[in-house]
PDB file of the backbone (N, CA, C, O) and the ligand in Angstrom, with CONECT records:
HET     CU  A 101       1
ATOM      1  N   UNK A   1       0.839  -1.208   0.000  1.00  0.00           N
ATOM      2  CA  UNK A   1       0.000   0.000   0.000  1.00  0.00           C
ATOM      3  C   UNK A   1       0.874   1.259   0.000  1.00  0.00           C
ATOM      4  O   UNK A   1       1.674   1.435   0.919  1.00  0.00           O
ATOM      5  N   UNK A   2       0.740   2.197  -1.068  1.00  0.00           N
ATOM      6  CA  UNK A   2       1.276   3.298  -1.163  1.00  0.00           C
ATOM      7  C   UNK A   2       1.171   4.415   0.289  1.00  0.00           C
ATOM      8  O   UNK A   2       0.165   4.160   0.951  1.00  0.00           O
ATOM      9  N   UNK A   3       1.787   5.250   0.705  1.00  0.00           N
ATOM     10  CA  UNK A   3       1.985   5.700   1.982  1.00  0.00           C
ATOM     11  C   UNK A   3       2.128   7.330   1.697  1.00  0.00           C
ATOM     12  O   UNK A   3       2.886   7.754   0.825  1.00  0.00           O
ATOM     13  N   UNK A   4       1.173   8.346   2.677  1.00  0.00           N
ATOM     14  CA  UNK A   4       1.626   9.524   2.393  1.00  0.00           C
ATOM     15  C   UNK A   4       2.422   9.997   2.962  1.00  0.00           C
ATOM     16  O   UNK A   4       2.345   9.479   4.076  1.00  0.00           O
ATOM     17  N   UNK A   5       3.271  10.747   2.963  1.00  0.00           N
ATOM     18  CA  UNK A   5       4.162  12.012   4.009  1.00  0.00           C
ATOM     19  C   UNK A   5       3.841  12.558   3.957  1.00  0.00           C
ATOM     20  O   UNK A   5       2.943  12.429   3.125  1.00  0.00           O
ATOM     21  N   UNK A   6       3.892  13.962   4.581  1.00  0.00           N
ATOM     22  CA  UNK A   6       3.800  15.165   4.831  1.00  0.00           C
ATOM     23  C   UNK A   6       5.268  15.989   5.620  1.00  0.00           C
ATOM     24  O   UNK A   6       5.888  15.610   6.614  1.00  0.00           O
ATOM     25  N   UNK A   7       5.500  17.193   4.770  1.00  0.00           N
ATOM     26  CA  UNK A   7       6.870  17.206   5.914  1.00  0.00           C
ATOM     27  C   UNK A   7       6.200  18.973   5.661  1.00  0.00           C
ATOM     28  O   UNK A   7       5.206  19.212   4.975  1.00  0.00           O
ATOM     29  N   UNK A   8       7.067  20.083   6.429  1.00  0.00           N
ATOM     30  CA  UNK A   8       6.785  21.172   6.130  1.00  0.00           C
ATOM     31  C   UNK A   8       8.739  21.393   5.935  1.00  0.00           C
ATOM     32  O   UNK A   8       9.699  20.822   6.453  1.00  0.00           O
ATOM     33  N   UNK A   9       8.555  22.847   4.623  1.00  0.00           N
ATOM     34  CA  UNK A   9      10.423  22.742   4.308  1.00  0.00           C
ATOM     35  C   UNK A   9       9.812  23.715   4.301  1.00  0.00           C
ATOM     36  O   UNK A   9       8.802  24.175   3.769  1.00  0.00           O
ATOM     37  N   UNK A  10      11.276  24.256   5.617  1.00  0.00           N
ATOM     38  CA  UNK A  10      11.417  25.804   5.366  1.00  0.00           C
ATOM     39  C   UNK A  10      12.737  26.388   4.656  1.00  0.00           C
ATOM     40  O   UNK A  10      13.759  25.701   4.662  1.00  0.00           O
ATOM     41  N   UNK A  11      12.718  27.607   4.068  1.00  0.00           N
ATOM     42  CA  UNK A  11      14.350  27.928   3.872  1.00  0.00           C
ATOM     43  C   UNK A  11      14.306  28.295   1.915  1.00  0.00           C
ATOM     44  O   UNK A  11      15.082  28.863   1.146  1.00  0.00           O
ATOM     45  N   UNK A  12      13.031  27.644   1.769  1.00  0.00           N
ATOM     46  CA  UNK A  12      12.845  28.008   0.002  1.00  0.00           C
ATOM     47  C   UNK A  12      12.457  28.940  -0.347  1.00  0.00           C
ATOM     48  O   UNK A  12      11.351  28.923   0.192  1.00  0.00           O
ATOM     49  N   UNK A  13      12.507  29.881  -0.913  1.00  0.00           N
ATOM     50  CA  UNK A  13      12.241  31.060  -1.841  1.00  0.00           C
ATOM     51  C   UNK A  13      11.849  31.375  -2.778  1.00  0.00           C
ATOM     52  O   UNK A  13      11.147  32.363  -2.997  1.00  0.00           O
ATOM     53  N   UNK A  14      12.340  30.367  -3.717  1.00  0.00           N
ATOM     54  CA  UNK A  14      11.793  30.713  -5.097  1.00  0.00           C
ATOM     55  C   UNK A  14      11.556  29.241  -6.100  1.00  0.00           C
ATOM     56  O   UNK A  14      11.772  28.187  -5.502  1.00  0.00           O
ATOM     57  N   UNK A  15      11.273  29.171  -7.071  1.00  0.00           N
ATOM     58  CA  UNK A  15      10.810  27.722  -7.747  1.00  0.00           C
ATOM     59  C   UNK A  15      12.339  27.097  -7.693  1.00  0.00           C
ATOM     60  O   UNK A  15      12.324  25.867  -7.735  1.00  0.00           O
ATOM     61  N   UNK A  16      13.449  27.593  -7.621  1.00  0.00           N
ATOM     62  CA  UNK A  16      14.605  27.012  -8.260  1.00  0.00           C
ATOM     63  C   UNK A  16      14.449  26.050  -6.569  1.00  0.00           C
ATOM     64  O   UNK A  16      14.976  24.949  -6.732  1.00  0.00           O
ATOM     65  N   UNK A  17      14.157  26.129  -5.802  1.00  0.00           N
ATOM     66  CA  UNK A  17      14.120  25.952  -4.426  1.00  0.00           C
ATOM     67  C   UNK A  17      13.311  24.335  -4.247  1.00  0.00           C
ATOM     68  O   UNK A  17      13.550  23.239  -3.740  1.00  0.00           O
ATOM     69  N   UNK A  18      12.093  25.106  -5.119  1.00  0.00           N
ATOM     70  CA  UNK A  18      11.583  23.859  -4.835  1.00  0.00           C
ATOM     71  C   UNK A  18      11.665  22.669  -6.096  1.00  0.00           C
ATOM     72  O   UNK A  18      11.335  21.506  -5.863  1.00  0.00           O
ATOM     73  N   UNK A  19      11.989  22.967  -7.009  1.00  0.00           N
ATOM     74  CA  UNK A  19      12.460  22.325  -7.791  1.00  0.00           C
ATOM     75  C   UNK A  19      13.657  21.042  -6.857  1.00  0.00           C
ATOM     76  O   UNK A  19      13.373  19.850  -6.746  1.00  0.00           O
ATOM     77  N   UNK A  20      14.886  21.651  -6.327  1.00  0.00           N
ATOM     78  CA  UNK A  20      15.675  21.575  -5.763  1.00  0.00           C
ATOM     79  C   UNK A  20      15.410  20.096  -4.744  1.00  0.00           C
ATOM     80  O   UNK A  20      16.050  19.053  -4.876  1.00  0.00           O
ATOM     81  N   UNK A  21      14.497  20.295  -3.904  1.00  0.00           N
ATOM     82  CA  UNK A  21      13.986  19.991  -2.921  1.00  0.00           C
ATOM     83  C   UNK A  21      13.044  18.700  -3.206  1.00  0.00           C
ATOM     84  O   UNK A  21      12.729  17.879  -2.344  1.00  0.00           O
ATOM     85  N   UNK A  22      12.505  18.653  -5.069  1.00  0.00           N
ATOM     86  CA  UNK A  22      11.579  17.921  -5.232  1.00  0.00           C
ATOM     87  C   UNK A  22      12.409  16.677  -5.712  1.00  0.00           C
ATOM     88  O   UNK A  22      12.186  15.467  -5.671  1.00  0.00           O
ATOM     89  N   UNK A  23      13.528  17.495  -6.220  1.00  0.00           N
ATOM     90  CA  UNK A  23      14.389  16.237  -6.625  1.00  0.00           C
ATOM     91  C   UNK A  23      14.925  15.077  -5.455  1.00  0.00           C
ATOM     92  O   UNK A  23      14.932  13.849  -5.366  1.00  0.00           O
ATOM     93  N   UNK A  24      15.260  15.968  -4.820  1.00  0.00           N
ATOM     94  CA  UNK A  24      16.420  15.874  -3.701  1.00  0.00           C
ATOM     95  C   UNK A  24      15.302  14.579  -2.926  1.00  0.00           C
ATOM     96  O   UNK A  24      15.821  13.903  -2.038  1.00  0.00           O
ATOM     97  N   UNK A  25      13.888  14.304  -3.275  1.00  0.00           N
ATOM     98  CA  UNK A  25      12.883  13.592  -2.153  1.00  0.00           C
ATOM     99  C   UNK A  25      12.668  12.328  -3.411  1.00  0.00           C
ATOM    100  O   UNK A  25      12.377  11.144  -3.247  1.00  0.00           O
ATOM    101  N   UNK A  26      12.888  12.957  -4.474  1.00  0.00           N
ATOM    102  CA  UNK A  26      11.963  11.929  -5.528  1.00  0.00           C
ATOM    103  C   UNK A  26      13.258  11.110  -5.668  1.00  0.00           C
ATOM    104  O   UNK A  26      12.903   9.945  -5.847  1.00  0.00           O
ATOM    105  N   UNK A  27      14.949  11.216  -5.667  1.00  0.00           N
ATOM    106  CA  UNK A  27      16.101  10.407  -5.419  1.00  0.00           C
ATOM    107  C   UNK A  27      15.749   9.605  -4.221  1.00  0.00           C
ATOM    108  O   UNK A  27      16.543   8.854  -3.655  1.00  0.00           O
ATOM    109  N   UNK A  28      14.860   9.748  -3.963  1.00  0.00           N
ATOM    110  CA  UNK A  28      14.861   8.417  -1.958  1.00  0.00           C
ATOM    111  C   UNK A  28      14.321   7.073  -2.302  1.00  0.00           C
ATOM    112  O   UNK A  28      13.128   7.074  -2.604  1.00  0.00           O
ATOM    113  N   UNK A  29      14.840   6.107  -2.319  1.00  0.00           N
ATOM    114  CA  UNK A  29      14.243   4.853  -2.431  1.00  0.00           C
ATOM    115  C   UNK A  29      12.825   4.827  -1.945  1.00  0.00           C
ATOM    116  O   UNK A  29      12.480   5.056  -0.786  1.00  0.00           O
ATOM    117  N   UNK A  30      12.055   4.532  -2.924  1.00  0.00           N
ATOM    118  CA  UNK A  30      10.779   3.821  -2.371  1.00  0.00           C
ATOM    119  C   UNK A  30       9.155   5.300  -2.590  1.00  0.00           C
ATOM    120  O   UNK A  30       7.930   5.387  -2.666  1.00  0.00           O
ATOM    121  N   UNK A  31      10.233   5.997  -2.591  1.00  0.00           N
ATOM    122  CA  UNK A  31       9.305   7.490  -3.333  1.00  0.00           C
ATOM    123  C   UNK A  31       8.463   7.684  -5.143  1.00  0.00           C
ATOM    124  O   UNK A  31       8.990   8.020  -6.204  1.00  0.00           O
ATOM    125  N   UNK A  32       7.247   7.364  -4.884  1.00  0.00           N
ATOM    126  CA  UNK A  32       6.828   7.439  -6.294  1.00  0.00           C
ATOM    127  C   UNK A  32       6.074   8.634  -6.798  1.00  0.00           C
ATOM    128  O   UNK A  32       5.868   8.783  -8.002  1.00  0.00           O
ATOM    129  N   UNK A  33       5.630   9.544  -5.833  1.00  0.00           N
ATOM    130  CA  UNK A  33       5.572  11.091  -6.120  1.00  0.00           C
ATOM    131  C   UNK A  33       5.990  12.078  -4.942  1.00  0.00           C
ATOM    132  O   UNK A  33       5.700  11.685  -3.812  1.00  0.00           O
ATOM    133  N   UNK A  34       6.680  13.400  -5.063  1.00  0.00           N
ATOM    134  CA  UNK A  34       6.816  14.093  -4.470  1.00  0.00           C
ATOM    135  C   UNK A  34       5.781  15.249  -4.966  1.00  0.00           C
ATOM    136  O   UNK A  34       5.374  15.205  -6.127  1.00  0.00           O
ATOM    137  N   UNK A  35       5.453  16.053  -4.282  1.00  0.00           N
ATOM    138  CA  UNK A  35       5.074  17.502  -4.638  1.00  0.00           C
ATOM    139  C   UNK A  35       5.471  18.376  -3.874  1.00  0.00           C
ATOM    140  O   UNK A  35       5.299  18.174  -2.672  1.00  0.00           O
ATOM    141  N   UNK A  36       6.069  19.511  -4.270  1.00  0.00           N
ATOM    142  CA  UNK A  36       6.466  20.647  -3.207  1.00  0.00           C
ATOM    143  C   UNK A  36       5.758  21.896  -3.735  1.00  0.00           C
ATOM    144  O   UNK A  36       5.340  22.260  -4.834  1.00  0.00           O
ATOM    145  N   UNK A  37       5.802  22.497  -2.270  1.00  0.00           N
ATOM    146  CA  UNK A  37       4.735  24.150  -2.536  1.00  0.00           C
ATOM    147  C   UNK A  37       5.355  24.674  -1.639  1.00  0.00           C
ATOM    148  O   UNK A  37       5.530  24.350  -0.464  1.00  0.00           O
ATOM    149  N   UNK A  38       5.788  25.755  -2.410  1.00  0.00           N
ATOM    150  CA  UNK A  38       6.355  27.038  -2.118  1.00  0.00           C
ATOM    151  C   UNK A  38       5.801  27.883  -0.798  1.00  0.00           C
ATOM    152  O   UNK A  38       6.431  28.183   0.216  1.00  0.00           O
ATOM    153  N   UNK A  39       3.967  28.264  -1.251  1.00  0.00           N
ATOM    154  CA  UNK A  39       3.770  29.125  -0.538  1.00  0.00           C
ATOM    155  C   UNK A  39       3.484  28.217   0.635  1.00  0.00           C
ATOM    156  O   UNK A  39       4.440  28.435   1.380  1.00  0.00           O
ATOM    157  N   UNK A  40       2.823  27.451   1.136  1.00  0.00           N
ATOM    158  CA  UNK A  40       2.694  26.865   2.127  1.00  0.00           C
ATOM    159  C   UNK A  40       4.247  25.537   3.048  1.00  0.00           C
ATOM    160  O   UNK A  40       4.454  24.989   4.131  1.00  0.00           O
ATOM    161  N   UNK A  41       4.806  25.643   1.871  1.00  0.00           N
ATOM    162  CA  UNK A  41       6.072  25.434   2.159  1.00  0.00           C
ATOM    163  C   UNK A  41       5.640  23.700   2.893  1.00  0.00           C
ATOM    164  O   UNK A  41       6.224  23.390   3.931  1.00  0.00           O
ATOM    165  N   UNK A  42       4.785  22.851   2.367  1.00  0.00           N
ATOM    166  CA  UNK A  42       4.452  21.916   2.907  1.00  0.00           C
ATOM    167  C   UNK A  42       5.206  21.141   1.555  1.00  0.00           C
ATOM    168  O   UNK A  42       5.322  21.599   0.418  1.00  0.00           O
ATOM    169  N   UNK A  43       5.781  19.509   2.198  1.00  0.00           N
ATOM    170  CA  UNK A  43       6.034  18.877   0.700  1.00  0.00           C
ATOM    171  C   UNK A  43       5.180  17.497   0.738  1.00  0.00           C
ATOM    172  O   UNK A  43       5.108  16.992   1.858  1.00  0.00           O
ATOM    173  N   UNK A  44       4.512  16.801  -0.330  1.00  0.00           N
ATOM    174  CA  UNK A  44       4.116  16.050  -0.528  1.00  0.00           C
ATOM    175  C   UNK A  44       4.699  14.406  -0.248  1.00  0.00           C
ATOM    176  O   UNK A  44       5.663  14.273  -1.003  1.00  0.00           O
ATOM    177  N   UNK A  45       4.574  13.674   0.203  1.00  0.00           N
ATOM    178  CA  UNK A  45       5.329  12.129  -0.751  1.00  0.00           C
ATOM    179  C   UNK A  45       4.731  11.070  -0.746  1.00  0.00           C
ATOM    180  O   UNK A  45       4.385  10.680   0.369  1.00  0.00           O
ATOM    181  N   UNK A  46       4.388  10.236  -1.890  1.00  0.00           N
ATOM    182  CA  UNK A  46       3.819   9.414  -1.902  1.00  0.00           C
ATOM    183  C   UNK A  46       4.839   8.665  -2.254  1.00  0.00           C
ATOM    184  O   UNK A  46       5.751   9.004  -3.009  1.00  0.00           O
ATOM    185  N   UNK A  47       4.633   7.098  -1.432  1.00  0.00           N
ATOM    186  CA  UNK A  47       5.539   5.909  -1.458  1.00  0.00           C
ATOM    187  C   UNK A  47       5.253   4.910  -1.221  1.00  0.00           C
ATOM    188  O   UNK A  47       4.061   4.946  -0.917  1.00  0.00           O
ATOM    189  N   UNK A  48       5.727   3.671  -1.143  1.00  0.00           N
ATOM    190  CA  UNK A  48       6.243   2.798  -0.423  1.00  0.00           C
ATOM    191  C   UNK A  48       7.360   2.332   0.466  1.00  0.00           C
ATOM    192  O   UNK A  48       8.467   2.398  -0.067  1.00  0.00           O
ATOM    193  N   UNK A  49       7.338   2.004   1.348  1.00  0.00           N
ATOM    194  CA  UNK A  49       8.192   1.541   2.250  1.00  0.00           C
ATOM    195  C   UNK A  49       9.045   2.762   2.514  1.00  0.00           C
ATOM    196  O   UNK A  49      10.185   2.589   2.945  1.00  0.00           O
ATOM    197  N   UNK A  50       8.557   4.056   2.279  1.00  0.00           N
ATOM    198  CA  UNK A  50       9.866   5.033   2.000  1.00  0.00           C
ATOM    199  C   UNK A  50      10.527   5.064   3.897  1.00  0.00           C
ATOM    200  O   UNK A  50      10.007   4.508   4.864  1.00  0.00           O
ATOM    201  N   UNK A  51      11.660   5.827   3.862  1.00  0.00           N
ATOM    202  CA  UNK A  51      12.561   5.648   5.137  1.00  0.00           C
ATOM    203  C   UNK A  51      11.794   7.411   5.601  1.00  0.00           C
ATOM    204  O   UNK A  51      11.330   8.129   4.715  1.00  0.00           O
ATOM    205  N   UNK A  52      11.798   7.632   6.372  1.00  0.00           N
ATOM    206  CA  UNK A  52      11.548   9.167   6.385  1.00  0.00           C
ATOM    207  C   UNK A  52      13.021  10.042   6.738  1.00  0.00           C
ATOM    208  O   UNK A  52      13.341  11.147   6.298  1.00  0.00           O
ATOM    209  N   UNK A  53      13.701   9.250   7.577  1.00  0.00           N
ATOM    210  CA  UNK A  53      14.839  10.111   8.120  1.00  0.00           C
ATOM    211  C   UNK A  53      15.841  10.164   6.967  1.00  0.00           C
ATOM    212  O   UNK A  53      16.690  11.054   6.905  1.00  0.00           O
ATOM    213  N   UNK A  54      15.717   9.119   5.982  1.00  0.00           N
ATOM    214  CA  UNK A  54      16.443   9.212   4.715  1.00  0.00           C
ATOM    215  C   UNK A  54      15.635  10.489   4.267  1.00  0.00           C
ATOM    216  O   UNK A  54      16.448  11.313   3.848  1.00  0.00           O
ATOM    217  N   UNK A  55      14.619  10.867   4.209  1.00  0.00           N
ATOM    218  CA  UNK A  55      13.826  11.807   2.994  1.00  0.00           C
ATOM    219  C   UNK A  55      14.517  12.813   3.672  1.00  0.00           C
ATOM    220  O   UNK A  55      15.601  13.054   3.140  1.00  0.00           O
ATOM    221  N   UNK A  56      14.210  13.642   4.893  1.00  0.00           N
ATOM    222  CA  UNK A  56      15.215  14.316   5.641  1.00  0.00           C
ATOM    223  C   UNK A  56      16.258  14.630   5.385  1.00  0.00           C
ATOM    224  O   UNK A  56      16.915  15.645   5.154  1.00  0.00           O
ATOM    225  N   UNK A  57      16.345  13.643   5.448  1.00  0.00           N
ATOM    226  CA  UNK A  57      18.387  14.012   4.976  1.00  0.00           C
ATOM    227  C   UNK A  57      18.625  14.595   4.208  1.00  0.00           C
ATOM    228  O   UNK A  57      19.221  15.644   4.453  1.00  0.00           O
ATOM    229  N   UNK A  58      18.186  14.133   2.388  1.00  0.00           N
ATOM    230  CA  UNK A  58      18.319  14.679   1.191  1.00  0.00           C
ATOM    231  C   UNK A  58      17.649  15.826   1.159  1.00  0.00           C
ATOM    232  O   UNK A  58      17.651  16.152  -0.028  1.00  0.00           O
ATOM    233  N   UNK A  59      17.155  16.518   1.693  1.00  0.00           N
ATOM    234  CA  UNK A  59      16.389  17.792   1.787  1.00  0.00           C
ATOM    235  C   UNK A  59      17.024  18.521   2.729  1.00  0.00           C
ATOM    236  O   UNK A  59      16.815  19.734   2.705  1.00  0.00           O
ATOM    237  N   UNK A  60      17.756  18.076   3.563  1.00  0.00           N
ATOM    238  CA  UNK A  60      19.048  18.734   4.496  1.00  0.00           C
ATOM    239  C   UNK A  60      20.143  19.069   3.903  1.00  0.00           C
ATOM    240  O   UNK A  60      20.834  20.040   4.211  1.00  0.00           O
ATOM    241  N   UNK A  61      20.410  18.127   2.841  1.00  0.00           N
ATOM    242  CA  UNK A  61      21.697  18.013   2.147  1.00  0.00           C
ATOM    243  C   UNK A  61      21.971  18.868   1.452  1.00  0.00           C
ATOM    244  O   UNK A  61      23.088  19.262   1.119  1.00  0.00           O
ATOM    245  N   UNK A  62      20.328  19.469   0.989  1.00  0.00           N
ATOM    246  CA  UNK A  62      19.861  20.412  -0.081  1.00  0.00           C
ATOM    247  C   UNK A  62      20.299  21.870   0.631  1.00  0.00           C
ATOM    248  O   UNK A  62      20.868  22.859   0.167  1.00  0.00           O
ATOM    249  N   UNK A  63      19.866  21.609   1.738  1.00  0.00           N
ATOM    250  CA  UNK A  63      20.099  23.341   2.670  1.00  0.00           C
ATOM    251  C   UNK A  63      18.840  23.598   2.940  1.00  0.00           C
ATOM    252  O   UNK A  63      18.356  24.648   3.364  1.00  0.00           O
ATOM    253  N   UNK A  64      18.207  22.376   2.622  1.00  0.00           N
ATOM    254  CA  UNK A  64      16.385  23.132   3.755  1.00  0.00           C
ATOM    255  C   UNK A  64      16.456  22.231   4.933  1.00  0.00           C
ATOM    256  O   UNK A  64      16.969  21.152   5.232  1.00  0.00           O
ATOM    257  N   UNK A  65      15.774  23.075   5.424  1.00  0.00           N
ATOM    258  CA  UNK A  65      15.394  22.267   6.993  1.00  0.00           C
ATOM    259  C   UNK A  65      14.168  21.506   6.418  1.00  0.00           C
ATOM    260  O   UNK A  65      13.640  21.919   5.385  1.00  0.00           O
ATOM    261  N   UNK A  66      13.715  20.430   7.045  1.00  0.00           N
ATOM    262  CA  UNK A  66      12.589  19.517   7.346  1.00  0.00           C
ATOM    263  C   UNK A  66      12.035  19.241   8.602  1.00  0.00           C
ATOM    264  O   UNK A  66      12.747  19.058   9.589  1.00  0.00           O
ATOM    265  N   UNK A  67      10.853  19.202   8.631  1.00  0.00           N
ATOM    266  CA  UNK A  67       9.900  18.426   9.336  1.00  0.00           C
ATOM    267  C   UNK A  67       8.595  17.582   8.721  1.00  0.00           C
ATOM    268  O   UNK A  67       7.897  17.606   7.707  1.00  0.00           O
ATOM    269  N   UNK A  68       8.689  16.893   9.844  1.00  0.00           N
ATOM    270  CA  UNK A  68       7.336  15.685   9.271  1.00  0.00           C
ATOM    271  C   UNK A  68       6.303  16.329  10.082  1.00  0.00           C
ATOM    272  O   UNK A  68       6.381  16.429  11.307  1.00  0.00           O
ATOM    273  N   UNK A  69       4.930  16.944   9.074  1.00  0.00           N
ATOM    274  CA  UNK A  69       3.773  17.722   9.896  1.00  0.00           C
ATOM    275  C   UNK A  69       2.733  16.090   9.762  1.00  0.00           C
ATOM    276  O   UNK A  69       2.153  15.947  10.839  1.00  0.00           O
ATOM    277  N   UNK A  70       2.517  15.357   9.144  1.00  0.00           N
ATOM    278  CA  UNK A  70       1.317  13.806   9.243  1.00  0.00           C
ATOM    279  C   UNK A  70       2.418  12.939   8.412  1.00  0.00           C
ATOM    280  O   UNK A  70       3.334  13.072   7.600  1.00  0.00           O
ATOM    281  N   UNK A  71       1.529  11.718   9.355  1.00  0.00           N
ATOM    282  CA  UNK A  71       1.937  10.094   8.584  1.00  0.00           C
ATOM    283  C   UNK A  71       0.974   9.905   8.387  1.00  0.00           C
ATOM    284  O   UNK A  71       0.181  10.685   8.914  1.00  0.00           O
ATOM    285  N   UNK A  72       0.401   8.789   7.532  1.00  0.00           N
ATOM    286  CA  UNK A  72      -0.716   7.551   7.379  1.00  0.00           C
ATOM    287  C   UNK A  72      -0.115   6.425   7.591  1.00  0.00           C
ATOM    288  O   UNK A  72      -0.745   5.369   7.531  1.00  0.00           O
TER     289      UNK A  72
HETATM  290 CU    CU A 101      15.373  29.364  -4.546  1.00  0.00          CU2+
END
């Protein structure tokens, strides 16, 4: 069963940002959509089995901060 995330990323500014950020989640094993939004600065992920502290990371790595706002 596919699985949602929810994280909130702060630290983005402009599309190059979230572009950035969408990649940086959709590279995570087990991720089959990301979506990121700017103005609400919330990011999407739909997966399987995904790791979360891995998704984290690569979005750290990026230079945004993360948090996880819901699981399912
Ligand atoms: Cu930017």
């Amino acid at each position: 069963m596919p699985e949602k995330i929810e994280l909130t990323v702060t630290g983005m500014t402009c599309e190059h940002c979230v572009r950035a950020v969408t990649e940086a989640i959709s590279g995570v094993e087990g991720v089959l959509e990301a979506k990121v939004d700017l103005d609400s600065q919330l990011a999407s992920v739909i997966g399987d089995g995904i790791d979360l502290p891995t998704v984290v990371a690569a979005i750290t790595e990026e230079g945004y901060e993360a948090t996880q706002t819901t699981a399912s």
